[in-house]
C-alpha positions as CSV (number, residue, x, y, z in Angstrom):
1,X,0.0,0.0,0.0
2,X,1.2,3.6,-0.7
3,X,2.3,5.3,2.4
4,X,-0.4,8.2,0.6
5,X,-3.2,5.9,1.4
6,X,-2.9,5.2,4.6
7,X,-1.6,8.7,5.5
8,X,-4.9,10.2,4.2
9,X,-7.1,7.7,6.3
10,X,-4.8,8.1,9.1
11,X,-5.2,12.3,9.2
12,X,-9.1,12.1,9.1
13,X,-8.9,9.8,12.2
14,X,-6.7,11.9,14.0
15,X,-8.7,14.8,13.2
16,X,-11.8,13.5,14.3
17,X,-10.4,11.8,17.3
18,X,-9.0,14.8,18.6
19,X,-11.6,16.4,20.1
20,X,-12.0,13.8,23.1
21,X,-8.7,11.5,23.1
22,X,-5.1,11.8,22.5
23,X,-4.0,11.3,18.7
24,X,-1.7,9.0,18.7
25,X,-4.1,6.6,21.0
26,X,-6.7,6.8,18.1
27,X,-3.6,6.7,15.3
28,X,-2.3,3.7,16.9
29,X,-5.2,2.1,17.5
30,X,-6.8,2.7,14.1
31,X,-3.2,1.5,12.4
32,X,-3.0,-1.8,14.2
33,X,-6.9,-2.3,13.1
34,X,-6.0,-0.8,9.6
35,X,-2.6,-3.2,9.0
36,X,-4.9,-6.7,10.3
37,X,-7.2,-5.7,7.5
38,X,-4.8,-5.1,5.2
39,X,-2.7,-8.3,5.5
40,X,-5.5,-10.2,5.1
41,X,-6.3,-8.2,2.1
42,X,-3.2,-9.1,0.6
43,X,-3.5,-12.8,1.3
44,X,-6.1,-13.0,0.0
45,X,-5.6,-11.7,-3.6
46,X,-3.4,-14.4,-4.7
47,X,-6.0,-16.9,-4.0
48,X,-8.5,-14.9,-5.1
49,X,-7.4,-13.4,-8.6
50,X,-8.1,-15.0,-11.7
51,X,-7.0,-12.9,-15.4
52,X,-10.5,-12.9,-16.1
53,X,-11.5,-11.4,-13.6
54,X,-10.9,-7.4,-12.9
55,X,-9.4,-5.8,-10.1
56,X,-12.3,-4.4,-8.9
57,X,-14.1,-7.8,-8.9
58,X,-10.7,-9.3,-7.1
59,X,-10.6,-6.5,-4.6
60,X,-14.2,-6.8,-3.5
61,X,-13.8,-10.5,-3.4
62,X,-10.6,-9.7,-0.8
63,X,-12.9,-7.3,0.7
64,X,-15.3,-9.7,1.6
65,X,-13.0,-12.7,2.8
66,X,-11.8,-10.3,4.8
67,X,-15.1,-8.8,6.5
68,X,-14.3,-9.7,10.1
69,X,-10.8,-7.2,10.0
70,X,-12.8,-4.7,8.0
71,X,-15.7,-4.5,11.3
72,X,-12.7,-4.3,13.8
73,X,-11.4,-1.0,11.6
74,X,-15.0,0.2,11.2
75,X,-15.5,-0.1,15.2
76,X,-12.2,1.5,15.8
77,X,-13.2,4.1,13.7
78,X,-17.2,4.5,14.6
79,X,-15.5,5.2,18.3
80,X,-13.1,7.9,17.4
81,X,-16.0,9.6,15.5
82,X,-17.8,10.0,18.7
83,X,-16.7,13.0,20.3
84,X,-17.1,15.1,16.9
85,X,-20.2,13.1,15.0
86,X,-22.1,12.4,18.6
87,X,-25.5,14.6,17.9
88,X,-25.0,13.9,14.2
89,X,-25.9,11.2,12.9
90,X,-25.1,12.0,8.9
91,X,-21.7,13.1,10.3
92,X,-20.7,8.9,11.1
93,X,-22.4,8.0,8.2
94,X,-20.3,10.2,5.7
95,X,-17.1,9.8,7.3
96,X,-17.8,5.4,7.4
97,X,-18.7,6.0,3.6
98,X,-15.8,7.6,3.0
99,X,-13.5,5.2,4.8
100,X,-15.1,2.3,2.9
101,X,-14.8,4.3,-0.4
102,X,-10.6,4.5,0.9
103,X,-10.6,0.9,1.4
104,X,-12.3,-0.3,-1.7
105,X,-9.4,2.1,-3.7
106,X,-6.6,0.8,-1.3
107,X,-8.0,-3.4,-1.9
108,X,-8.1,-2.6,-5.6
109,X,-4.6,-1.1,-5.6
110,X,-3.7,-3.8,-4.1
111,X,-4.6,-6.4,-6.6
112,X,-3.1,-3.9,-9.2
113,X,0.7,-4.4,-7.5
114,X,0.0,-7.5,-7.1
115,X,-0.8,-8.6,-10.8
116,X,2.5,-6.2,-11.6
117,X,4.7,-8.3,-9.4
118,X,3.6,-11.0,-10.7
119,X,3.8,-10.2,-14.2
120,X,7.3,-8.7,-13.7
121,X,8.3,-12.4,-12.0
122,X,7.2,-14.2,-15.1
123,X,9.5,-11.5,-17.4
124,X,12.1,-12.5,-15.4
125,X,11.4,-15.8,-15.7
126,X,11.2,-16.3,-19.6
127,X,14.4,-14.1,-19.8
């Protein structure tokens, strides 16, 4: 995963999270959440990924098998959105969307360098 990708979910959890806990207690927490989900993300995608099939379709199919990991980051998230979403409802729901949205792009980037290091192994390979 791109350093980017993470960074970007990372800020909007600390930013959120500030308001009632320390940042780096939310950072860290959401990070250990965040790198389980994306390990099984990742082990998943060879297993998972067929030429036919597009990256999208692989990713979600990732996405799925890895459902359990994906709750824990949700919950981790949902509770640093407290202090700052609390009496707004739409607030949670925009900022979960969004972190889905992130993790769909992340999974599917994912299966992208994945197919490229595979393809690159087979140059090498043949050469």
């Amino acid at each position: 995963m791109k350093s980017g990708n993470l960074g970007r979910l990372m800020l909007a959890i600390v930013v959120a999270a500030a308001v009632c806990r320390p940042a780096g207690a939310a950072a860290s927490e959401l990070d250990v959440a965040h790198q389980a989900w994306l390990e099984c993300v990742r082990a998943a995608i060879p297993q998972l990924d067929h030429p036919e099939s597009t990256s999208e379709t692989i990713a979600r199919a990732a996405m799925n098998r890895c459902a359990d990991q994906y709750a824990e980051v949700v919950r981790v998230l949902s509770r640093s959105l407290v202090p700052s979403c609390a009496p707004d409802s739409d607030c949670t729901r925009e900022a979960l969307a969004k972190a889905q949205s992130e993790a769909t792009r992340i999974a599917t980037d994912e299966v992208v360098t994945a197919r490229i290091r595979v393809a690159g192994a087979q140059v090498l390979v043949c050469q």
